[in-house]
N, C-alpha and C positions, 0 to 999 in steps of 0.2 A: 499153213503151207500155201505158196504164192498159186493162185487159178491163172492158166493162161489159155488162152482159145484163139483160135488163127492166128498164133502169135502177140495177141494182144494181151495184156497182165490185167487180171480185173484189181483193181484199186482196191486195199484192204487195211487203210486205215481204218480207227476207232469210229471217224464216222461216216465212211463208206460202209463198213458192216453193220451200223446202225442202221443204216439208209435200206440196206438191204432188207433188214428184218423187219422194217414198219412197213414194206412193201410188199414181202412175205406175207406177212399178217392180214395185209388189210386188202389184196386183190388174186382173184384165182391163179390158178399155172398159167391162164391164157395170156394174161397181162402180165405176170411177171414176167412167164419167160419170152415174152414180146418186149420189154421195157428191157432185157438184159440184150435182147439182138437189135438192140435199137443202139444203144452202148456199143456194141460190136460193128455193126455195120454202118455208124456214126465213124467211129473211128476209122474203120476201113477204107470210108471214101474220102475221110482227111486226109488218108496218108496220099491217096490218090489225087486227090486237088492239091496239095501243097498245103495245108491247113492242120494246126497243132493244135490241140487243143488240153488245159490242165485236166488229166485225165479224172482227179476227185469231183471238180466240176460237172465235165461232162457227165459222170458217171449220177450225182445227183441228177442231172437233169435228166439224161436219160429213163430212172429210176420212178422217178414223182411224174411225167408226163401226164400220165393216163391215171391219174390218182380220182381227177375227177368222176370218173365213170366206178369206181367203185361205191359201196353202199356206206361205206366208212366216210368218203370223203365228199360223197355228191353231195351236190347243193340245189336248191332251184331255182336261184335269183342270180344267176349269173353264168358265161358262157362256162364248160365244164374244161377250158385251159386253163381258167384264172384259179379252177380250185386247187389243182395240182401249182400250179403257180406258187398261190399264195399258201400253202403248205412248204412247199419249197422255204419260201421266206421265213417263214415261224420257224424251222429245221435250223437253216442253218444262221439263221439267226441270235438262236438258242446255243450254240456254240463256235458265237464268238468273229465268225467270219466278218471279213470287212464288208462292206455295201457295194463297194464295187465288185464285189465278188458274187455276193448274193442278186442283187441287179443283173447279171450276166445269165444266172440260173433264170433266176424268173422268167426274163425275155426269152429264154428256150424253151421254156415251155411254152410262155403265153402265147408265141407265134408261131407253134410247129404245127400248127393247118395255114396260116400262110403265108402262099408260096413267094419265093424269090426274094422278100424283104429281109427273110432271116441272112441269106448268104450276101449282103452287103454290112452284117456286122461282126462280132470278134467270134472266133471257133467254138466257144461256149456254143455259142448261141445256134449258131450255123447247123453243126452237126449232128444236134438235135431233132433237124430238121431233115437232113441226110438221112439220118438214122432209119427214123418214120417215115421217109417218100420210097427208102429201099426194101424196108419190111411189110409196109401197107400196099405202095404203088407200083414197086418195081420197078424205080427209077433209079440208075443205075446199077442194074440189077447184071445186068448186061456186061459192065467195066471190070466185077468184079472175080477173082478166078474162081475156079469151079471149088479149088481143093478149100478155100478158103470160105466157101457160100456154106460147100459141107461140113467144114469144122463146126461153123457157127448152130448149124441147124441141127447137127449130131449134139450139141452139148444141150441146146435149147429148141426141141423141136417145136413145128409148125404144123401139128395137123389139121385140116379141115379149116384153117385159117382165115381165110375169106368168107366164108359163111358166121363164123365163131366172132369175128372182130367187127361183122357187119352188126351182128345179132346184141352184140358189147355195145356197140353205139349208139345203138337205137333204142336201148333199153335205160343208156344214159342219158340220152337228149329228149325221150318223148313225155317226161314230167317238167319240162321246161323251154316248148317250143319255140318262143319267140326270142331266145337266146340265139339262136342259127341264123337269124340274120343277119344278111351278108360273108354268109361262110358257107364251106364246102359240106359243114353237117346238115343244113338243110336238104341235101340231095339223099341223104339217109333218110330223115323221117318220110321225104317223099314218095321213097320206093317202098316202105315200110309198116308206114300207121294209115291205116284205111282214114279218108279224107283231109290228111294234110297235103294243106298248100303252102310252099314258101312266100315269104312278105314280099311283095314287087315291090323293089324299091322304083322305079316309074309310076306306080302306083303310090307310094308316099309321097313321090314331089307332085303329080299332079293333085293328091287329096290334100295336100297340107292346110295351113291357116292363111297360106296368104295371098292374098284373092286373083294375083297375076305371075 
């Protein structure tokens, strides 16, 4: 039976419901049901910007974002977009999708913490972005209507959210701190892990090797 939520149809291909069930499996209700309002509220500010995007697509992306920060998928050699990333890639790799397609996922993920680069390329990509500045930031939180904020949050609640998603990220990034550099998670472990300091990068260029 077809799901539909603020009027949006969740994608229920063979492997949109696979996508679902490895993300069931492998991260709690808080990130799931964050990664399905990410998919929702992605799409919602497409329709609002003019932005289409193929909904299996987005819906992977959406789905694998935060893959990193689970215990299935974390890594510690690398920032925690690339591991949902490069999952993404293995997924749908494994059936059969073209590269330009997979390429498209990746990039929604690898760059949905930064800002404004994603929305200069194709809706894949973009929305993903949307998605997570609307569910995390509240960025355009504002554009979208009421009845439609509460469809979303009725099927997928958000309790205690902000505490719960900070508590999620800092549990994913503080076994791998020098991954946050140059990004917006270093302001997590800052507020978070008694004596971290993010890398200055002014402090790189002046410490480097080369003598002027």
């Amino acid at each position: 039976m077809t799901e539909t939520i603020a009027g949006i149809t969740i994608p229920d291909s063979a492997l949109a419901k696979e996508a679902t069930e490895l993300v069931r499996q492998a991260a709690p209700p808080l990130l799931y049901d964050h990664s399905r309002r990410v998919y929702l509220f992605g799409t919602l500010q497409g329709r609002r910007l003019g932005m289409e995007a193929d909904p299996e697509l987005l819906y992977v992306g959406a789905m694998f974002h935060d893959l990193g920060l689970t215990e299935t998928y974390r890594r510690t050699d690398q920032r925690f977009e690339l591991d949902g990333a490069d999952e993404a890639r293995r997924f749908l790799t494994s059936h059969g999708l073209p590269e330009a397609d997979v390429r498209k996922v990746w990039e929604g993920i690898a760059l949905h913490t930064t800002p404004e680069v994603p929305y200069r390329l194709e809706p894949e990509v973009a929305l993903v972005t949307a998605g997570v500045e609307t569910d995390v930031l509240g960025i355009g939180y504002a554009e979208l209507s009421a009845e439609d904020v509460a469809a979303v949050t009725a099927a997928h609640p958000r309790p205690d959210f902000k505490r719960e998603i900070l508590a999620a990220f800092t549990e994913g990034f503080k076994d791998r701190p020098d991954t946050t550099f140059g990004t917006v998670n270093a302001d997590v472990l800052e507020h978070f892990v008694p004596g971290f300091r993010h890398i200055d990068f002014v402090d790189v260029i002046q410490n480097s090797a080369w003598p002027e």
